[in-house]
N, C-alpha and C positions, 0 to 999 in steps of 0.2 A: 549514391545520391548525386543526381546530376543539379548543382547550386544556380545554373543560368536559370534551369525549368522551375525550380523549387522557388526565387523568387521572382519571377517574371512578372509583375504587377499585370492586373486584368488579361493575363494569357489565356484565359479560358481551355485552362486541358479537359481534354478526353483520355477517354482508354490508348485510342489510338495513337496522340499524340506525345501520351506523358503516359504508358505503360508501368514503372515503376511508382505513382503518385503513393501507390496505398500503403508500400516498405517505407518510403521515404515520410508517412506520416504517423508508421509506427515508430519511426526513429522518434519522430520530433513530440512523439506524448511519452516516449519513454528516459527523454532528457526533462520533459516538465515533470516526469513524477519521481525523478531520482534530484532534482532542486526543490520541488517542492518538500520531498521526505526530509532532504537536511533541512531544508527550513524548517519544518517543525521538530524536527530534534535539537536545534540550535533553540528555539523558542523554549523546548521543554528544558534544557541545560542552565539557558539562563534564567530559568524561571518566570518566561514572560508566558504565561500562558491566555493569553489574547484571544488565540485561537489552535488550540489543544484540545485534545480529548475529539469525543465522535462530531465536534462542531468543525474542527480542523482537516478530518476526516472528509468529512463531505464537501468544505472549501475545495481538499485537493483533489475528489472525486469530479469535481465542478469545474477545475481547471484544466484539467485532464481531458475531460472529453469536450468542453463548449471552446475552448479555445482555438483548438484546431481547426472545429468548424465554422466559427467568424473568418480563421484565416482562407480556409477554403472557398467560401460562399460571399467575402468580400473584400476579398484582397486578390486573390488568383480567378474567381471565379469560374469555380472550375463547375464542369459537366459531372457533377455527382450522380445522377441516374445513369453515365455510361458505364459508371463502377458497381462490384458487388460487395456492397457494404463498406462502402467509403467511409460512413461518418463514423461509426464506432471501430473501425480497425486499430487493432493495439488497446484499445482500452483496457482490459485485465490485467495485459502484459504493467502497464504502466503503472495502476494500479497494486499490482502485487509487489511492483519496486518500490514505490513510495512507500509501502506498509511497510514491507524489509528494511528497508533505510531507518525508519522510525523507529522500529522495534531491536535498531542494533543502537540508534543514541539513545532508548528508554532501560535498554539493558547495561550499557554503560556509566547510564546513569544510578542504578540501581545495584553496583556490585555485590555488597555486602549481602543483601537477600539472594540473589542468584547464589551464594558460595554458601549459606546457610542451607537452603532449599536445595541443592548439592550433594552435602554433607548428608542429611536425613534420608536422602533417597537412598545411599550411600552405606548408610547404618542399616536402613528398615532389609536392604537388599543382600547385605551379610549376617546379617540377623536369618533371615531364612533362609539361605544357601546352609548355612548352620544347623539348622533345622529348629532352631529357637522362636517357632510362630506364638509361641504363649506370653513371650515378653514382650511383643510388639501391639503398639495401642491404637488399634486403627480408628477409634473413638471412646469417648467417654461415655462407659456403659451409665455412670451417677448424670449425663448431663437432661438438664429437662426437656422434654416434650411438649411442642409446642401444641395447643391447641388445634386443632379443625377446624377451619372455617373457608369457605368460599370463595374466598380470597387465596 
């Protein structure tokens, strides 16, 4: 990442002049999606759920990708049509870190059922190596049947 080109106020790059723009702006969504992931696992931790669940989700989905390109389009104003697929580059990447991030504080937060849910996979899994398929209760053959409907 060359830091003079990356914030050169109204530089207006190109391909040819700033060649590496598009690594250097999957770097910078893949630092907002590993802050934004701890922030919402910091959020779910401390129980402020503000903006948790799939509403938090799409904040960081939203921060992720428009941020970059306000910075791009008016801050550097850079030549976006000389690149190929400037504005979304790294988005998944970044994306998939934020989730991972999330889902290592939601797991943390959650031990006791992770070690339960564990355990059972655990049983059910020497239970049939055992060859004991008759004791294992993959469901309630007494439980009720819900209706039919369209819904």
């Amino acid at each position: 990442m060359t830091w003079r080109k990356f914030t050169a106020y109204k530089s207006s790059p190109s391909v040819d002049t700033y060649p590496t723009l598009p690594s250097d702006i999957t770097w910078m969504r893949l630092l907002l999606g590993l802050a934004y992931g701890i922030s919402l696992g910091y959020r779910e931790i401390t129980f402020d759920a503000t903006l948790g669940g799939s509403i938090g989700l799409i904040m960081g989905l939203n921060v992720i990708i428009f941020v970059p390109i306000v910075y791009l389009n008016y801050y550097l104003y850079a030549e976006t049509s000389t690149y190929k697929a400037l504005n979304f580059q790294g988005s998944p990447n970044a994306l998939a870190l934020m989730i991972l991030i999330w889902t290592i504080f939601i797991t943390m937060l959650h031990e006791n059922e992770e070690n339960a849910l564990t355990n059972a996979v655990i049983q059910t899994a020497v239970k049939f190596a055992n060859g004991e398929e008759d004791d294992v209760v993959i469901a309630d053959e007494n439980a009720p049947i819900a209706e039919e409907s369209e819904f």
